[in-house]
MARPA-305400 format. One record per residue (C-alpha): x, z, y; residue in one letter. Coordinates in pm, whole numbers, plus 32768, in hexadecimal, padded with zeros to 4 digits. Layout:
BEGIN
XZYA
...
! end
This chain:
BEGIN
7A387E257E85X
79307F1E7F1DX
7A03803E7FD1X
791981437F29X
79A880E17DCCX
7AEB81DF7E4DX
7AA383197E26X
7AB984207F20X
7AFD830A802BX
7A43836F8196X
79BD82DF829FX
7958819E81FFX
785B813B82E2X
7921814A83F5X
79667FD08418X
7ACF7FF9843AX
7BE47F6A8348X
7C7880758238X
7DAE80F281F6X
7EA3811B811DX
7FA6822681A0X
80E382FF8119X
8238832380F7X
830182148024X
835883157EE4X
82D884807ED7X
841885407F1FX
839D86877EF7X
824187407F22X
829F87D68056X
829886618125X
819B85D78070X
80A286E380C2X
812986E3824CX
811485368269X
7F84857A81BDX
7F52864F8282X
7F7285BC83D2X
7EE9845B836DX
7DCE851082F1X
7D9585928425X
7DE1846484D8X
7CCB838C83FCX
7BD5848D8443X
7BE5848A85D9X
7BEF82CC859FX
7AE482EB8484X
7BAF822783AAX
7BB0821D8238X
7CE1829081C6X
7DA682738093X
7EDC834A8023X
801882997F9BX
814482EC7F10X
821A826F7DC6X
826F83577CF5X
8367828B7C75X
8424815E7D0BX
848180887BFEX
850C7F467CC1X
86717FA37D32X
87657ED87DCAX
88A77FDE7D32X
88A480BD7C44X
88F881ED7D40X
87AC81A87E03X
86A382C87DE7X
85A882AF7CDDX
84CC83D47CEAX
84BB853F7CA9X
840B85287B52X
82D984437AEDX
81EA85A37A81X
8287864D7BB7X
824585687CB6X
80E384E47C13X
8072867C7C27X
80BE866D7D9DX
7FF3853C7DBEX
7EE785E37D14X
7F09873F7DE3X
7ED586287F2EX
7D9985CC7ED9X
7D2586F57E79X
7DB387BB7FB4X
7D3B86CE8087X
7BFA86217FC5X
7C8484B18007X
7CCF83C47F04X
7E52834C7EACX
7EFD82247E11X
803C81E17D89X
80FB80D37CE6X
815080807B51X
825A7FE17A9DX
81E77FD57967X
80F97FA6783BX
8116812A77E2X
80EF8198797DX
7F95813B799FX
7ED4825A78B9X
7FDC8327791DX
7FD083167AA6X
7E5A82CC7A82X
7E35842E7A24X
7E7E84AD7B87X
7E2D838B7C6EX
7D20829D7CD9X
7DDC81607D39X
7EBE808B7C42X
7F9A7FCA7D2FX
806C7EA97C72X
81A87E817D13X
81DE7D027DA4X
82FF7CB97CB0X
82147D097BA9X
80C87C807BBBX
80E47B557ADFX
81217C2A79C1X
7FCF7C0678EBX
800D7D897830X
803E7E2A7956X
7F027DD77A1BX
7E577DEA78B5X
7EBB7F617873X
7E677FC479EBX
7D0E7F1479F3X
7CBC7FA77867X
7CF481047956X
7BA580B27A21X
7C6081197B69X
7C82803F7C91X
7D7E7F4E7C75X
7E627EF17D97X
7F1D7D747D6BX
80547D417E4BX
803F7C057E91X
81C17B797DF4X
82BC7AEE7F0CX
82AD79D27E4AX
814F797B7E04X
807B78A67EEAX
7F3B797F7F4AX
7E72789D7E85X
7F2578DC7D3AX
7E967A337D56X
7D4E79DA7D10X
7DC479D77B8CX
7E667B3A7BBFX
7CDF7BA27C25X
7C847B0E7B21X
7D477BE17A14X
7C9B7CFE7A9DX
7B5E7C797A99X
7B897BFE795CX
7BDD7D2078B9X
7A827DF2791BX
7B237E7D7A49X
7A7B7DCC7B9FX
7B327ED77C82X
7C377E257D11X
7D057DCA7E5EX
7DEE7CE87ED7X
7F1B7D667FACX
7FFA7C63805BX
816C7CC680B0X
821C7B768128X
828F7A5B808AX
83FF7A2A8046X
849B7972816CX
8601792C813BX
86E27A0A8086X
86C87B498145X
858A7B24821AX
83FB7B3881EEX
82F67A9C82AAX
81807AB28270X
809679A28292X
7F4F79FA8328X
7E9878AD8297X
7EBF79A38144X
7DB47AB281C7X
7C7979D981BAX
7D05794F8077X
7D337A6B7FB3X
7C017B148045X
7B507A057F7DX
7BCF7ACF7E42X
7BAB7C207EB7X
7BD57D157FD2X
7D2B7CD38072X
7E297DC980F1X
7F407D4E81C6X
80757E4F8185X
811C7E8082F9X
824E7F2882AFX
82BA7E6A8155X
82657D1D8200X
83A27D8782E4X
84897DCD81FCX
85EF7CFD81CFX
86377D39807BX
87627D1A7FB6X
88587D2D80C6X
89CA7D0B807BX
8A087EB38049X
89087EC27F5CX
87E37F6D8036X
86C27EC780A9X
86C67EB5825BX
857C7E798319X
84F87E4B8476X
83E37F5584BBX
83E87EE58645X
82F07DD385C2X
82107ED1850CX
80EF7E9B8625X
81457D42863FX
80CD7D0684E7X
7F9A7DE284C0X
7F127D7385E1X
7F1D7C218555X
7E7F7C81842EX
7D6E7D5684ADX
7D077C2B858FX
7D287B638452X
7C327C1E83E4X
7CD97CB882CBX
7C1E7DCD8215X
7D4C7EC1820AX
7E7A7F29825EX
7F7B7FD781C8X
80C580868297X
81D3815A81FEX
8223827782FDX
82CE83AE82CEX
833984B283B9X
84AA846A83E6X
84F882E58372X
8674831A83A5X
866183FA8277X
85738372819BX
85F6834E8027X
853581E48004X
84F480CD80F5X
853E81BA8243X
85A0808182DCX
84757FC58304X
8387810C8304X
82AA81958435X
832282CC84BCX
81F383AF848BX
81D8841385EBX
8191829B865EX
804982608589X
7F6C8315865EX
7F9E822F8765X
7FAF80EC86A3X
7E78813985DEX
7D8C817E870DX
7E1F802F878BX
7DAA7F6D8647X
7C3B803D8661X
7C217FB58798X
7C6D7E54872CX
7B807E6D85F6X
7A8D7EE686DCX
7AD07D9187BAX
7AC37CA186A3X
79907D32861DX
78CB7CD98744X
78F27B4586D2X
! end
């Protein structure tokens, strides 16, 4: 998929690999607006193309305590007031058959959740929208079994899709990602290796999900000299507090420095 089929995405001749960037869940306008803001800036000064994301709902909870959202029109709105504040384009995740027209009414990316993405009426309903569609790659598919999810897409009139990788199961509580899945999967469409989900150790015994963001750089340094077309990191401004995934999310304050690290790597591997 040709970067220039997202609208409002910049700096797409820059050579570098894109990004998808936000919070877990929109918690509130207020954060949203502050975490934008600084990536935005942050993509400018690297020149890369950025994308916004946040759920506006999280549907996939281990208890029934755990945070859901604030409100599927409320948090969609703030999505929309993102992009418009800050002219960049945003994604965010659906659940369902009914989500798709809905959320595609205020973003630009679909984004099928991993658990998900075998489920023929979902990907139909978001690629009927005509918005990019995002594919999470499921913990339990091989990369090659998502040619076929591709294919839904492109089957239904919709050739505006990616590929996102996020581990594969390995044991119980533990992910791993395979690198020999990013040339694969590129085969099908543009691939996205997701960072911070890749580290996640779900289902732990209290019920909420644990993570190890120490090995955030580890990994997208990995992909990026994989070659991988894009990245995408959850950050947020204080982890500790986040409502969803805090534990395996960037603190904001460390992109920066992590992204002008990969740019320089890109910039390496481009040379061969």
């Amino acid at each position: 998929m040709k970067l220039n089929l997202i609208p409002k995405l910049k700096h797409t001749d820059s050579s570098n690999f894109f990004l998808l960037a936000g919070p877990c869940a929109i918690e509130g306008e207020e954060m949203a607006l502050k975490i934008a803001e600084r990536i935005v800036k942050i993509t400018d000064k690297l020149e890369i193309p950025f994308v916004f994301k946040g759920s506006f709902k999280k549907a996939n909870r281990s208890r029934i305590d755990s945070f859901t959202g604030i409100g599927d029109e409320k948090a969609l709105k703030i999505l929309k007031k993102v992009s418009e504040t800050f002219d960049v384009p945003t994604v965010t995740d659906i659940h369902q058959e009914s989500d798709a027209a809905m959320a595609a009414a205020y973003v630009d990316i679909l984004q099928i959740p991993a658990f998900l993405v075998r489920q023929t009426d979902l990907l139909v309903a978001a690629a009927e929208t005509g918005k990019v569609v995002n594919l999470k790659k499921g913990q339990f598919m091989s990369p090659e079994s998502m040619q076929h999810a591709a294919q839904k897409i492109k089957d239904s009139g919709n050739d505006k899709v990616m590929i996102t990788d996020r581990g594969t199961m390995f044991g119980y509580q533990d992910l791993i990602v395979d690198f020999r899945g990013i040339p694969t999967m590129r085969r099908y469409a543009s691939t996205v290796l997701d960072v911070t989900h890749s580290l996640q150790q779900p289902n732990q015994s209290s019920g909420v999900t644990g993570g190890r963001p120490e090995m955030i750089e580890t990994i997208a340094r990995a992909g990026i000299v994989n070659n991988v077309d894009g990245l995408f990191i959850e950050t947020h401004f204080d982890p500790t507090t986040a409502k969803s995934d805090g534990a395996n999310m960037l603190d904001l304050e460390l992109l920066e420095g992590l992204l002008t690290r990969l740019v320089d790597i890109r910039k390496t591997i481009n040379q061969f």
